[in-house]
Every structure is written in C-alpha cells, then in structure tokens.
C-alpha positions as CSV (number, residue, x, y, z in Angstrom):
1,X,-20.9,-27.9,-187.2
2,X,-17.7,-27.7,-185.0
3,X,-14.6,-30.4,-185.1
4,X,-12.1,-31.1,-182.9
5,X,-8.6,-30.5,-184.4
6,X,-5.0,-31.4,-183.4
7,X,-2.5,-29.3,-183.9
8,X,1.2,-30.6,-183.2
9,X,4.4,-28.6,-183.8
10,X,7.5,-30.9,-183.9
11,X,10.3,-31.0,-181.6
12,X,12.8,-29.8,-185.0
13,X,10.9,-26.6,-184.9
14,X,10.5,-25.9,-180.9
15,X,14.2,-25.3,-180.6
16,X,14.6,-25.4,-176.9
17,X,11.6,-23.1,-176.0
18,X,9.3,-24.1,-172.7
19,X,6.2,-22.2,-173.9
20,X,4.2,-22.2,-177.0
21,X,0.7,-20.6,-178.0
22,X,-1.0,-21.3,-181.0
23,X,-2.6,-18.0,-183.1
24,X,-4.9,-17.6,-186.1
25,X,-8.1,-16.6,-187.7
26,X,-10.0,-18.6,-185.5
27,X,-8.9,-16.5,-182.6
28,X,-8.2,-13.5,-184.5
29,X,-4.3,-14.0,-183.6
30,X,-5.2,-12.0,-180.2
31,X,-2.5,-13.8,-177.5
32,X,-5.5,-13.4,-174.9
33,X,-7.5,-16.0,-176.6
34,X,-4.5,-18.2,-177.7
35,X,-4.3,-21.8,-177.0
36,X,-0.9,-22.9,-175.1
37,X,0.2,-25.9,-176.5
38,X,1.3,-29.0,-174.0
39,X,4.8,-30.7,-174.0
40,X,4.6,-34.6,-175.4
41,X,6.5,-37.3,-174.7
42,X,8.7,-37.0,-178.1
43,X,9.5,-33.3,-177.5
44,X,6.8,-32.2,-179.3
45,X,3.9,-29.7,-178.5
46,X,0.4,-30.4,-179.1
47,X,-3.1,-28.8,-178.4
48,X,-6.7,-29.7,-179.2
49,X,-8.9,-26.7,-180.8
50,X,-12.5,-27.0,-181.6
51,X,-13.4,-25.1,-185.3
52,X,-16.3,-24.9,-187.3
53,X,-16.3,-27.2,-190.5
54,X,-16.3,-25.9,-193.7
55,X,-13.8,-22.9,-193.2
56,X,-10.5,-22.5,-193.7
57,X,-8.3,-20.9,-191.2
58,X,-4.6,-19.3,-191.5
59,X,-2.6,-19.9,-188.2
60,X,1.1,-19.8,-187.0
61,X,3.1,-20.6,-183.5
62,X,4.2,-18.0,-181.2
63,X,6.9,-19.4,-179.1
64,X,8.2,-18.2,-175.5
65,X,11.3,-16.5,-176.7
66,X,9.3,-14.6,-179.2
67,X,10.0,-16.3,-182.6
68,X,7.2,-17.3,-184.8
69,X,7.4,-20.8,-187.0
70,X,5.1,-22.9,-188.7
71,X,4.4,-26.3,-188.4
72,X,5.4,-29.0,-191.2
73,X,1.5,-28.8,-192.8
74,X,0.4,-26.7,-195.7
75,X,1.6,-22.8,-195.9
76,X,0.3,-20.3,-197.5
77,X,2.0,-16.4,-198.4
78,X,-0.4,-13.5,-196.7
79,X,0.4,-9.9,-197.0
80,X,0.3,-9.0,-192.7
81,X,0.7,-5.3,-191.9
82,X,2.1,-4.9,-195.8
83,X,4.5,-7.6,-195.7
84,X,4.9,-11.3,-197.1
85,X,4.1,-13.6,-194.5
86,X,4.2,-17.6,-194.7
87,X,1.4,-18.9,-192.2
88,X,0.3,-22.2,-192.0
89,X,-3.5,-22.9,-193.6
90,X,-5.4,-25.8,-192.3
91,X,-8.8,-26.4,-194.7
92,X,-11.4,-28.4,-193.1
93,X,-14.0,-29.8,-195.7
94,X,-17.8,-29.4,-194.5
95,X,-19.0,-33.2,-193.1
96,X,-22.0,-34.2,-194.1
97,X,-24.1,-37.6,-193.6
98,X,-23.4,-38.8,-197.2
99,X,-19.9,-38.4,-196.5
100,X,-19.7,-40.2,-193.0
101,X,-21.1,-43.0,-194.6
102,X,-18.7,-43.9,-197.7
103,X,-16.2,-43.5,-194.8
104,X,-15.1,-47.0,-194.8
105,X,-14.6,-46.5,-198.8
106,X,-12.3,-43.3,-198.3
107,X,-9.0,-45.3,-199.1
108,X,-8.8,-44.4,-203.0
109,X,-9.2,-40.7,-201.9
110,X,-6.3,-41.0,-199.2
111,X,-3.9,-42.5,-202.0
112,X,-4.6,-39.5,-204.4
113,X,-4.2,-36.9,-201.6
114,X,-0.9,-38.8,-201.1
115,X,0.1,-38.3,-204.9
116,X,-1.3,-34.9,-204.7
117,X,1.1,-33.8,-201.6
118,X,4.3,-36.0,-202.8
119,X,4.3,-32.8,-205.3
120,X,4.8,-29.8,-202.6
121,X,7.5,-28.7,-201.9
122,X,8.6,-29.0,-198.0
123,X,9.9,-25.9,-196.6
124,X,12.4,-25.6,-193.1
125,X,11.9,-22.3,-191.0
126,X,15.1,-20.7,-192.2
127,X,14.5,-17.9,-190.0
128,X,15.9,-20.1,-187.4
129,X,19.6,-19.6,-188.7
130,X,21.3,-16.5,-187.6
131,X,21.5,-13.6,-189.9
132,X,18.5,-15.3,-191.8
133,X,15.4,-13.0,-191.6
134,X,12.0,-13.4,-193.2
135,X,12.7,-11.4,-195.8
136,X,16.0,-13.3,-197.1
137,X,14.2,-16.5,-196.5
138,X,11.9,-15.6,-199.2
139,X,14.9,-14.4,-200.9
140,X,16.4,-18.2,-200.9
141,X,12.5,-19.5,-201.4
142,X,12.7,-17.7,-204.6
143,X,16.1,-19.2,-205.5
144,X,15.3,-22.7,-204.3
145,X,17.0,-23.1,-201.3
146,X,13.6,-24.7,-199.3
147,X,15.4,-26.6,-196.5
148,X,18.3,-26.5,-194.0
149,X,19.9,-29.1,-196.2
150,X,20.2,-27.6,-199.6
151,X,21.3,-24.2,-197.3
152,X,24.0,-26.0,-196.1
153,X,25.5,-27.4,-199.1
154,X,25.3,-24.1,-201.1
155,X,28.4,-22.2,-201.2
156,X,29.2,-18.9,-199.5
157,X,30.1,-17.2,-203.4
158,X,26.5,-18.4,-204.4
159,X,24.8,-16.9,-201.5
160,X,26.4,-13.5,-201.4
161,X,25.2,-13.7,-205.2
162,X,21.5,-14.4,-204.5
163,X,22.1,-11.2,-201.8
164,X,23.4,-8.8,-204.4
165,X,20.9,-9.6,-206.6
166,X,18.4,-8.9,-204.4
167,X,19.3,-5.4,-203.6
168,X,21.4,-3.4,-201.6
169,X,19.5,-3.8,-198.5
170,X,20.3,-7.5,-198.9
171,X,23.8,-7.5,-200.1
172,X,25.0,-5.6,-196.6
173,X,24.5,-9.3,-195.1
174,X,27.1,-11.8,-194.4
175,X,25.7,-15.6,-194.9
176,X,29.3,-16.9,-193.9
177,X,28.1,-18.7,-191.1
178,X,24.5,-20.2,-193.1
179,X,25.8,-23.6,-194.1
180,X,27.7,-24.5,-190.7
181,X,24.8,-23.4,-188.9
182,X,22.0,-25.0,-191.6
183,X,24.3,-28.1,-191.3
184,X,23.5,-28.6,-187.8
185,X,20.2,-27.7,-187.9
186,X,19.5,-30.3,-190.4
187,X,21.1,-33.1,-188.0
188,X,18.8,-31.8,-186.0
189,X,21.6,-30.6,-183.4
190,X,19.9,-28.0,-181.8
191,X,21.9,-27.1,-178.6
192,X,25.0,-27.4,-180.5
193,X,23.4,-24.5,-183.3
194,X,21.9,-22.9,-180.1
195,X,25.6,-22.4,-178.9
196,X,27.2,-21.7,-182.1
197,X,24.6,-19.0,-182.5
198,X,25.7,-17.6,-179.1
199,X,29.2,-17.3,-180.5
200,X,28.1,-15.8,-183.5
201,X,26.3,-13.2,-181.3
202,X,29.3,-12.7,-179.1
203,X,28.0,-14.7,-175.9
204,X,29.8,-16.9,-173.6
C-alpha cells in the first residue's frame, strides 16, 4: 500500500539556493530519478512523493550549489562510502483498517509522540558555516555544540581545544570566524553570513 508524503525543507536551511532535489532509498539517491522540490510562498521548498507504507526510508537534500542538508525531522548516522553520514529517516507505520478506524481516537497517541520528541535533541546543519566540514560537525556533535546558537556563544579557546583533541588533522583548522558567522546564522541573516563568508573566502 503506497502513501503520499510531504516533504518540506525550510527556508533556514535553503540558504539562497534556486534549485533543490530530494534523494534517498526510495530512489536509490540516483539524481535521474530525484524529485525537484517547488518554491512556497514562505521561502520554503516542498514536494509530494508517493512511498510504500510500512518501510522506512533514509533521504537527504541536494541543493543547486552542490551542498547537502537535512531537513528539521528525524536523522539518523549511516556509514556512506566508509564515512559518518547524518541523513534524514522518515518511518511510515503500515495502515491498516483497524487503524483507520480508532482514527478519531488518535489524540492520546499524538500527546505521547509529543513527550517522546520534546526529548531529541535538534540539530542545525553546521556545515553551513565556513571552515565547518562534516567531519568537525560531528566533532562539535560529540562535544555538544548541536545548533548555531550554542556555536556562537562558545569561545574561540574552547573550540581550538575540541580541535586539538580531536587530532592533528583537526587542530590545523581555525574556528575564529565560527561564532560571528553561527551568530548570524542563528538570526537567521542569511545574506549577511552569505557575504561575510565571501570575505572570509577572499571575494568582493
């Protein structure tokens, strides 16, 4: 049995690209078979994508300059071409008739997934600040830096330390700009990080 299922990446996490195709299991992350999202009102990008019930399916967002992010719904670590990769994991429950009709009783059920999902953690793309890599994200994932926020408010003596203590090949980086930039990207200032960035990468 097949459903129809909207997926929506929010404006935050578009930042400033025109294009966007959506890849996962349920295409086998081929780009020939992805499904280009469509620009909403809001600024974010949506797309309808029929999927068999019962299954669950990893899936991430390819966007038009060539950076991958994730939507704000569950994630999930994978090991892709032997390396840690967070993808976003959507789980769709097998419907049945029993369970189409106690749907007008499913309010008790949605309260407890509420409780149940007030205890994940909520993760920002960090890979969207300069300098910032998948790797050293999972670097500050391990040390609890989850969001643009709490990267913006940590000091540049404690992030060179999380560096050095991950290794040389980590300590050679310079997070002197993370806060400023994490700072704008968690007001949500998007062209202003986009031209900051620029500076940072020596462009007009």
């Amino acid at each position: 049995m097949k459903t129809k299922v909207t997926f929506t990446l929010p404006a935050a996490n578009i930042i400033g690209a025109e294009e966007c195709v959506l890849l996962g299991e349920f295409n086998n992350w081929n780009l020939e078979e992805g499904h280009y999202l469509k620009k909403q009102a809001d600024g974010s990008m949506q797309v309808e994508v029929e999927l068999e019930t019962g299954n669950d399916y990893q899936y991430r967002y390819l966007l038009g300059n060539g950076r991958w992010v994730n939507d704000d719904n569950e994630k999930i670590i994978s090991e892709m071409s032997g390396f840690p990769v967070e993808n976003c994991i959507i789980r769709l429950a097998t419907v049945t008739l029993d369970t189409i009709a106690e749907k007008p009783k499913a309010v008790k059920p949605k309260i407890k997934s509420a409780k149940q999902k007030s205890n994940i953690q909520v993760k920002d793309d960090l890979t969207k600040i300069e300098g910032v890599g998948k790797k050293i994200e999972l670097l500050l994932y391990k040390n609890k830096i989850y969001t643009y926020k709490q990267l913006s408010k940590s000091t540049i003596k404690s992030l060179k330390e999380i560096l050095e203590a991950g290794g040389s090949k980590f300590a050679m980086h310079n997070p002197g700009s993370w806060p400023k930039q994490s700072k704008l990207a968690a007001d949500a200032k998007w062209e202003d990080l986009e031209l900051l960035q620029k500076h940072l990468k020596g462009g007009k």
